[in-house]
C-alpha positions in Angstrom: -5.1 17.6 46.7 -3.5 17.0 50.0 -5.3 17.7 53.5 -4.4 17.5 57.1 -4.9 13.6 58.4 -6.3 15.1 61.7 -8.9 17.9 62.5 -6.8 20.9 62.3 -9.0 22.3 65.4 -9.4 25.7 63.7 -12.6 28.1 65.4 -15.2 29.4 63.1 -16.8 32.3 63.1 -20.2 32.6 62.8 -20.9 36.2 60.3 -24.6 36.3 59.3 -24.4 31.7 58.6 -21.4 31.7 57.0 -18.7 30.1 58.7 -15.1 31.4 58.6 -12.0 30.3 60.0 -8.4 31.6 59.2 -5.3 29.9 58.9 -1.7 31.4 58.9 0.9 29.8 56.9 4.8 30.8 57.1 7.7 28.8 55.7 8.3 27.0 58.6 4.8 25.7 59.1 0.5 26.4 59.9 -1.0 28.3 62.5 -4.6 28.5 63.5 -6.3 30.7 65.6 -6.1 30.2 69.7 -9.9 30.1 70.4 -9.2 31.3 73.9 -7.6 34.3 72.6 -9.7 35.4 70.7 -12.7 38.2 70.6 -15.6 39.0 68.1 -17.3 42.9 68.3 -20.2 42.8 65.7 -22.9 45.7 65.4 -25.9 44.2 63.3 -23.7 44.6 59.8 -19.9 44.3 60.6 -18.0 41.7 62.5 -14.5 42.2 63.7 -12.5 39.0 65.6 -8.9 39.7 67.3 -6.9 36.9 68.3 -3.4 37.5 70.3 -2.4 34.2 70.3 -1.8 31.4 67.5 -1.5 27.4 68.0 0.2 24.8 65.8 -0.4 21.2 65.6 -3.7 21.4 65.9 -3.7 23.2 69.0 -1.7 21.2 70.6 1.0 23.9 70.4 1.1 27.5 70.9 3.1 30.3 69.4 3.2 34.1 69.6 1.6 36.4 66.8 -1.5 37.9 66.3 -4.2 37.7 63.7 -8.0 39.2 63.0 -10.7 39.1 60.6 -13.1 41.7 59.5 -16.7 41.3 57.5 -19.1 43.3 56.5 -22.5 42.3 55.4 -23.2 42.8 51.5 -26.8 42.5 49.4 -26.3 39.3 48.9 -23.3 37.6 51.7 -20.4 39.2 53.1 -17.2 40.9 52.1 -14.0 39.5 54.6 -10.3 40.3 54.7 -8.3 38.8 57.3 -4.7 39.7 58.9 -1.5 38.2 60.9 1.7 39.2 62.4 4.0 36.6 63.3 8.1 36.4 63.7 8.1 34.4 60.5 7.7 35.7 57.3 4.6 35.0 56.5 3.5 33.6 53.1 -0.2 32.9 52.7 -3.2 33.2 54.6 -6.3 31.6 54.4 -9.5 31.8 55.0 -11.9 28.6 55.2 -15.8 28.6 54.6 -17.7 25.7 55.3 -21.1 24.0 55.3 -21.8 24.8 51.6 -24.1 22.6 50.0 -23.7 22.0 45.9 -22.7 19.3 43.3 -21.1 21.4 40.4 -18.5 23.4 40.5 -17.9 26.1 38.2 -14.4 27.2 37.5 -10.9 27.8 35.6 -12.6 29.0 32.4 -16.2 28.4 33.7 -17.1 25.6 32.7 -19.5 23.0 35.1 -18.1 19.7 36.5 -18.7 17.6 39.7 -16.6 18.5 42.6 -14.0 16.2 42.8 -14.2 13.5 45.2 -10.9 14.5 47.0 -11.1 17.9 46.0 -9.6 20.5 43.9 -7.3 23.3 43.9 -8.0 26.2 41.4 -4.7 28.5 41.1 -4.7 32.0 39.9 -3.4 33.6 37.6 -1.7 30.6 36.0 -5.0 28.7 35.9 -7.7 30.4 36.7 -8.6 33.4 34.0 -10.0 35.7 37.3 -10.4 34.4 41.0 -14.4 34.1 41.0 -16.0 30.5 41.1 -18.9 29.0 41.7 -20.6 26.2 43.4 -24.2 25.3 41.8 -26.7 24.2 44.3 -30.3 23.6 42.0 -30.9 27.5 40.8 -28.8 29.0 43.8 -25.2 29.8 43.1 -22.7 30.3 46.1 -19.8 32.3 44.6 -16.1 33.1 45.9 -14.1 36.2 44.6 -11.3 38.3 45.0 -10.9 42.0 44.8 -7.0 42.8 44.6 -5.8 45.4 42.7 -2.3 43.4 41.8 -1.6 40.1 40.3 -1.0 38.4 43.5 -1.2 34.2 43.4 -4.6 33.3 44.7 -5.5 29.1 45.4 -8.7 28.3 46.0 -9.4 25.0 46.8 -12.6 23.1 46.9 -14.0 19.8 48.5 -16.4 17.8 49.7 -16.6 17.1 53.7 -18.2 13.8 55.3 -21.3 15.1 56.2 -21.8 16.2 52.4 -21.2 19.8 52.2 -18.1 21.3 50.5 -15.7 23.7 51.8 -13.9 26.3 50.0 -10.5 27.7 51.1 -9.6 31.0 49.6 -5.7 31.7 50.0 -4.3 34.5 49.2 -0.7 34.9 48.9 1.8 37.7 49.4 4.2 38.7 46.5 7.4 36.9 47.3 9.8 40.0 46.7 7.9 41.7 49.5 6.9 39.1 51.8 7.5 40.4 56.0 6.3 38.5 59.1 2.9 41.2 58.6 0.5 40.4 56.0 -3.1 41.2 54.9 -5.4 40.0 52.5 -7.0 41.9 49.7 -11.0 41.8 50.0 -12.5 38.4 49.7 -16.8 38.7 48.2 -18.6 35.3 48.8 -22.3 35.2 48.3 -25.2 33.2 46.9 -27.5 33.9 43.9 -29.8 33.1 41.7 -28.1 35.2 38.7 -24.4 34.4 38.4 -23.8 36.6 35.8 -24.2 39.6 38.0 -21.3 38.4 39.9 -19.1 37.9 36.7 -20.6 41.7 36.0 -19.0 43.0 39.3 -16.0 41.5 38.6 -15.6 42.3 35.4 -16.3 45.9 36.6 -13.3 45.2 39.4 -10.8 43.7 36.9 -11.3 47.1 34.5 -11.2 49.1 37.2 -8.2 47.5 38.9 -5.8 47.4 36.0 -6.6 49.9 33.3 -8.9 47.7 30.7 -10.5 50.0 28.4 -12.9 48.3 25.5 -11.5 47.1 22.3 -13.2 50.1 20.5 -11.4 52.4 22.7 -8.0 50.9 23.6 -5.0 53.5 22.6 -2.9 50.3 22.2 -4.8 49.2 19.3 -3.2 50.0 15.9 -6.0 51.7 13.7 -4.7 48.9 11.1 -5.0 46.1 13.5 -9.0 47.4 14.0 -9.3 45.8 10.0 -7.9 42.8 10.6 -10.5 39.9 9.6 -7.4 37.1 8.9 -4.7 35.6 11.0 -2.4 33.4 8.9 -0.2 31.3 10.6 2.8 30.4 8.6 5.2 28.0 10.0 8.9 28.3 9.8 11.4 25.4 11.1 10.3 22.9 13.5 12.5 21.7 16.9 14.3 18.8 14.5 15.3 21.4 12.0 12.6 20.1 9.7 11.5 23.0 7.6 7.9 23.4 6.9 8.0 26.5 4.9 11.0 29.0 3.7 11.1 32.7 3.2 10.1 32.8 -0.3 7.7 30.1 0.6 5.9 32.3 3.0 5.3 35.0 0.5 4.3 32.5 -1.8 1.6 31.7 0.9 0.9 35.1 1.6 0.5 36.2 -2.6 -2.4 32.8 -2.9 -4.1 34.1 -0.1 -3.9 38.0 -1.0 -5.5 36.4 -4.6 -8.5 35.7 -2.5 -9.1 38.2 0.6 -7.3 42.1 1.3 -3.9 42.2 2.3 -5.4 45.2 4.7 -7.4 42.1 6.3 -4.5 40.0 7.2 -1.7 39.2 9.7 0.8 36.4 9.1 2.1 34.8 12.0 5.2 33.6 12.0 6.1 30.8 15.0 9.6 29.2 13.9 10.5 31.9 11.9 14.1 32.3 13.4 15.1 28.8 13.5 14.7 25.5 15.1 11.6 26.4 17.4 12.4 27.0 20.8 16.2 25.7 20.7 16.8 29.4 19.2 15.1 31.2 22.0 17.1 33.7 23.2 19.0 34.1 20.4 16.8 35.7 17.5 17.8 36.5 13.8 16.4 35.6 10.3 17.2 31.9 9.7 19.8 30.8 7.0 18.3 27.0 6.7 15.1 29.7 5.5 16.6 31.9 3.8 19.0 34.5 5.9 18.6 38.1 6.4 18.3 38.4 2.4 15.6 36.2 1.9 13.4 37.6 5.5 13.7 41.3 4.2 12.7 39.9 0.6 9.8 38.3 2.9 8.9 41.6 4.4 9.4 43.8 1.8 6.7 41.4 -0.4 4.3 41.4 2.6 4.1 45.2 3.3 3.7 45.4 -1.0 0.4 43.0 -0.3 -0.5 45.0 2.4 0.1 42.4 4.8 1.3 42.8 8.5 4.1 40.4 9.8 4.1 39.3 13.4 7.3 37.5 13.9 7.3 34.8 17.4 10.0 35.6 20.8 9.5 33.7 23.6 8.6 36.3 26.8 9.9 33.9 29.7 12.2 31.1 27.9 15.7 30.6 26.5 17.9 27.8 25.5 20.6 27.7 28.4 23.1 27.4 25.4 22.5 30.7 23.7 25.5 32.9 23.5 25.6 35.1 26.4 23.2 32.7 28.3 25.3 33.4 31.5 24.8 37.0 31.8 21.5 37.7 31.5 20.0 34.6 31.7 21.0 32.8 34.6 20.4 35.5 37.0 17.0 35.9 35.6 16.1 31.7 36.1 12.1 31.8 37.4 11.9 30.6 40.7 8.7 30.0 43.4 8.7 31.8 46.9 10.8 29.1 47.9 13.7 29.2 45.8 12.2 26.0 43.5 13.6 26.8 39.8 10.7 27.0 37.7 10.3 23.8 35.4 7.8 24.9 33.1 5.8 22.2 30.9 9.1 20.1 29.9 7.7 19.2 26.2 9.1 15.7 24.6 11.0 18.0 22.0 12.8 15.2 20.0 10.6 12.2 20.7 12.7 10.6 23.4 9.3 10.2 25.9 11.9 11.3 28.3 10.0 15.2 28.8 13.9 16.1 29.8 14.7 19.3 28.1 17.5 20.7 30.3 18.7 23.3 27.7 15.3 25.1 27.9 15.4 27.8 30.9 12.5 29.5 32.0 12.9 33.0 32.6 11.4 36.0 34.6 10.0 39.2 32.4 10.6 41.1 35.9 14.8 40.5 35.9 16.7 43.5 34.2 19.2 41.7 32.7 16.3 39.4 30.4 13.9 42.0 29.8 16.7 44.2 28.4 18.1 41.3 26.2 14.9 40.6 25.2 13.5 44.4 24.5 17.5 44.8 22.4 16.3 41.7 20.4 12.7 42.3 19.6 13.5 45.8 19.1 16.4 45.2 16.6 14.1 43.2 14.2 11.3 45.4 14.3 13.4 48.4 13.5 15.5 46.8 11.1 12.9 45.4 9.1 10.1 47.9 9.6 7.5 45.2 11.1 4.6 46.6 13.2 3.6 43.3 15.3 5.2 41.1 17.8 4.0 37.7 19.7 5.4 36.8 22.8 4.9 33.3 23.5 4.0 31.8 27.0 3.4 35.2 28.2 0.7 33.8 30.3 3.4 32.1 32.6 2.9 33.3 36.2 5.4 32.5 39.1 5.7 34.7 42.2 9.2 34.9 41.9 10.9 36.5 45.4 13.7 38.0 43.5 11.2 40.1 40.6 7.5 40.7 40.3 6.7 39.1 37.0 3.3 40.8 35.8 5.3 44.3 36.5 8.2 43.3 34.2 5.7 42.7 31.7 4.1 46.0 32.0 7.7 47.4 31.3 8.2 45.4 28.1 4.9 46.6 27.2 5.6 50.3 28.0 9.1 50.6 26.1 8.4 48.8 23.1 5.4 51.4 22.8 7.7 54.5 23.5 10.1 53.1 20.8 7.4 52.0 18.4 4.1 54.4 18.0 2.1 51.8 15.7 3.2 48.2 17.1 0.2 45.7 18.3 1.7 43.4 20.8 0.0 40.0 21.3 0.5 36.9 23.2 -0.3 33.2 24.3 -2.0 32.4 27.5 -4.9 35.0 28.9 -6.0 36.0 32.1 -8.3 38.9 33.5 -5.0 41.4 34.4 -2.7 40.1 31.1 -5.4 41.8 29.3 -4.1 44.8 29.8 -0.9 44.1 28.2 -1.9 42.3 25.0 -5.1 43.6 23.3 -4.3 39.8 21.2 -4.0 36.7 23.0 -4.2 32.8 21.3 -6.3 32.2 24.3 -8.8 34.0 25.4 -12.8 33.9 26.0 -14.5 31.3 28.4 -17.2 30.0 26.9 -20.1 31.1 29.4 -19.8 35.2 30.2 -17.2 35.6 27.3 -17.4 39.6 27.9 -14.5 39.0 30.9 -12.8 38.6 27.5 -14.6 40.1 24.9 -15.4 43.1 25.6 -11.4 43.9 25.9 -9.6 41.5 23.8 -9.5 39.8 20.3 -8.6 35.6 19.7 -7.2 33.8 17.2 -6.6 30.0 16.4 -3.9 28.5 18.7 -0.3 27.6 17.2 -1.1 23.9 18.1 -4.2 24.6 15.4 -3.9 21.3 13.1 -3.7 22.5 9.0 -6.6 22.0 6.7 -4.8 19.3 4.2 -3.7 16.7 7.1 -4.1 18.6 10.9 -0.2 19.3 11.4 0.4 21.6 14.2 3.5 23.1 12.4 6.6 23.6 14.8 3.8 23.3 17.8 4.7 19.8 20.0 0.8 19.2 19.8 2.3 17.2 16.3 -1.4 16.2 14.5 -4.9 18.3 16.2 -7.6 18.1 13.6 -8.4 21.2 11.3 -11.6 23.1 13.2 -12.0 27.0 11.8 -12.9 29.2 15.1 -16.2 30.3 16.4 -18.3 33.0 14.5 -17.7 35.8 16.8 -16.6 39.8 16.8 -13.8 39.0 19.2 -12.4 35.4 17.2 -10.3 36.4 14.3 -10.6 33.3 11.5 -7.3 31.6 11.5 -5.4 29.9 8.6 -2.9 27.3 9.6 0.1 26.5 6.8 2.6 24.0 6.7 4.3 22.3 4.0 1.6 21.1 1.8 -0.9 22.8 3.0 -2.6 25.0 -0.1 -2.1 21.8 -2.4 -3.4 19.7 -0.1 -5.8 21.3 1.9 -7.1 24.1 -0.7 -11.1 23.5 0.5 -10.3 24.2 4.1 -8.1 26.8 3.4 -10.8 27.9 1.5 -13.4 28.1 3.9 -11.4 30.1 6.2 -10.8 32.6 4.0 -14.4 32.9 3.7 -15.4 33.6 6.9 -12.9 35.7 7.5 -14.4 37.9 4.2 -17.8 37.4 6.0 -16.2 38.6 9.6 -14.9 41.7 7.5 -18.0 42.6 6.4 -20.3 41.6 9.8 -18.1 43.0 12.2 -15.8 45.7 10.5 -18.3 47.2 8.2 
């Protein structure tokens, strides 16, 4: 991470030991508090500083604008929002707490690691599965959270200072589409304890609370049939090159073999590639004919719903080849951009092997633009209607930008809402997870950190990633991953046992394939009665 390579000259404020300072940040440049401006009323329990003047340049500057902070003392630290107005738009602000004292930092999905020597900036909600870390001093835990009740970006960004302590920046940032030169900050929570999972308990509380998460048991988006699944089968189609792993008839075949050994009531076959050359046919979604054409997908579905078996066919929620027909009206004025204008770039895979990571036909694309989410509703709902399927995954779901021209998490929630007012029964699953996306997809491929899984669990069920290698020789199918070595998932009520099948995979691989089919029997009769 970058810092400043001077001392910014920012005033702290001292609110029962812990030391704040705030920084305002438009897109012209940094602003920090003028100390001589600035005044602190504080009863015993609550602190409130007003400043009516800002500097740049480390002081060495002044400008107009006005900012304050306000605190509150809490059972175990303090709660803090802060707030500016300036003649810029304004696009973050931050608030800096120092003198911490800790070696391990506990973030993105939990897990414990050594502070980075020149720091680190955690980014939410692209990174980060909720904004609460922690910083692990012996038994005591200083944590940082937020309490917004949007998806709104949040950084915070950790590091160590000469004298040995660590500061933490939290920054919260304004949605882009309705950024002014006024802004405030949603409640900030920082505290120390000896029990960090009661602060993963109040967030958890806050994340239900904020957006609508009701329990797995008791979600009405839930499909009674999806509550006896036990089995996900993934059952690749046609890989980027156009190499075909597995046809139409080739996935029933599949899908008969493993019906011969568990319910078809127990299973869901996902189906990544199943509409042509992965990813180059984004956008642009029909049965394959290199697969077998519309004849040979209905022949597919019609053999599936006969086992039982629920089909979840794979769209891309954000991404479209540039290329597709029609690519000009409602995809390029739905191109993902930053607050800044910055066309969103997304991963760049190394589709055909070139090491170049160059793929300028693939466009990343905003949920929240009209034009998209309507192409992309017409599509999904055209297959699901036409060939009676009750599942969808949307791939790279997960993909957050705050995008001044659309809120992205909001489009979501729209594709969310129509599909279920056009389809009663349909279970809609995704990629990527984080606290809010929850609320969209009961199903994500991503899901439960390992420490406090209940963020997760107590919402949500997980299955076996796409880039999950195959039981006869770890292929990862259409995935870019290429070769990941076969693993089944953890024993758990919210991990659904996952098959992986490519070509070769039940002659090859029968003993893995096996054992999966196992435990999902023994997760049928643990966890579904």
């Amino acid at each position: 991470m970058q810092r400043f390579s001077f001392d910014f000259g920012d005033p702290f404020f001292d609110f029962d030991g812990w030391q704040v300072a705030v920084q305002v940040t438009t897109f012209e440049n940094t602003y920090g508090l003028a100390s001589a401006l600035s005044t602190v009323r504080e009863d015993g329990t609550t602190w409130a500083v007003e400043c009516a003047g800002l500097t740049w340049a480390g002081g060495q500057q002044s400008a107009a604008g006005r900012a304050w902070i306000r605190a509150s003392r809490t059972s175990d630290g303090i709660e803090i929002a802060a707030g500016a107005v300036h003649s810029e738009r304004i696009r973050s602000l931050k608030l800096t707490v120092r003198g911490h004292k800790g070696d391990t930092l506990i973030a993105r999905n939990w897990e414990e690691g050594p502070v980075p020597a020149r720091g680190t900036v955690l980014r939410y909600p692209l990174f980060l599965h909720t904004p609460l870390i922690f910083l692990r001093n012996g038994a005591r835990f200083a944590y940082f959270r937020a309490l917004d009740g949007r998806v709104r970006a949040k950084r915070l960004a950790v590091y160590p200072e000469l004298d040995g302590t660590i500061t933490v920046e939290l920054i919260h940032e304004g949605a882009a589409h309705e950024m002014t030169g006024s802004m405030e900050t949603p409640p900030w929570r920082v505290g120390i304890t000896a029990d960090p999972e009661t602060a993963v308990r109040e967030q958890i509380a806050h994340v239900e609370a904020a957006f609508g998460l009701r329990p797995w048991e008791e979600r009405p988006d839930v499909p009674d049939w999806a509550r006896e699944i036990s089995l996900v089968v993934a059952i690749h189609g046609i890989h980027w090159t156009g190499y075909v792993f597995n046809t139409y008839a080739q996935m029933l075949d599949a899908l008969r073999w493993v019906c011969e050994r568990i319910e078809g009531r127990r299973v869901l076959a996902f189906l990544p590639g199943w509409e042509g050359r992965y990813y180059w046919q984004y956008g642009d979604y029909r049965p394959e004919p290199l697969l077998g054409g519309a004849d040979g997908f209905r022949a597919l579905c019609d053999g599936a719903k006969g086992l039982g078996v629920t089909l979840m066919p794979m769209f891309g929620a954000n991404c479209a080849n540039a290329g597709a027909p029609g690519f000009e009206r409602w995809g390029e004025p739905s191109v993902l951009k930053s607050p800044t204008g910055m066309v969103f770039q997304g991963n760049r895979p190394d589709w055909d092997a070139s090491r170049s990571n160059d793929p300028g036909w693939q466009a990343w694309l905003n949920p929240g633009a009209p034009l998209w989410r309507e192409h992309l509703l017409g599509q999904v709902s055209e297959l699901l209607r036409d060939f009676g399927l009750r599942a969808v995954f949307f791939d790279t779901h997960h993909i957050w930008e705050n995008d001044p021209d659309y809120p992205l998490y909001e489009g979501l929630i729209a594709i969310r809402d129509e599909l279920h007012n056009r389809f009663t029964d349909l279970l809609i699953a995704g990629e990527g997870w984080y606290d809010a996306l929850g609320a969209i997809t009961p199903v994500s491929q991503e899901g439960a950190p390992e420490q406090w899984p209940d963020i997760f669990a107590r919402y949500n069920r997980t299955f076996g990633h796409l880039m999950s290698g195959d039981p006869s020789r770890g292929s990862s199918g259409v995935h870019e991953a290429g070769y990941t070595p076969f693993r089944p998932v953890p024993r758990a009520a919210h991990w659904w046992p996952t098959l992986t099948i490519v070509d070769g995979t039940l002659e090859g691989g029968r003993e893995g394939a096996d054992l999966v089919i196992a435990q999902a029997r023994e997760y049928a009769l643990e966890y579904l009665g």
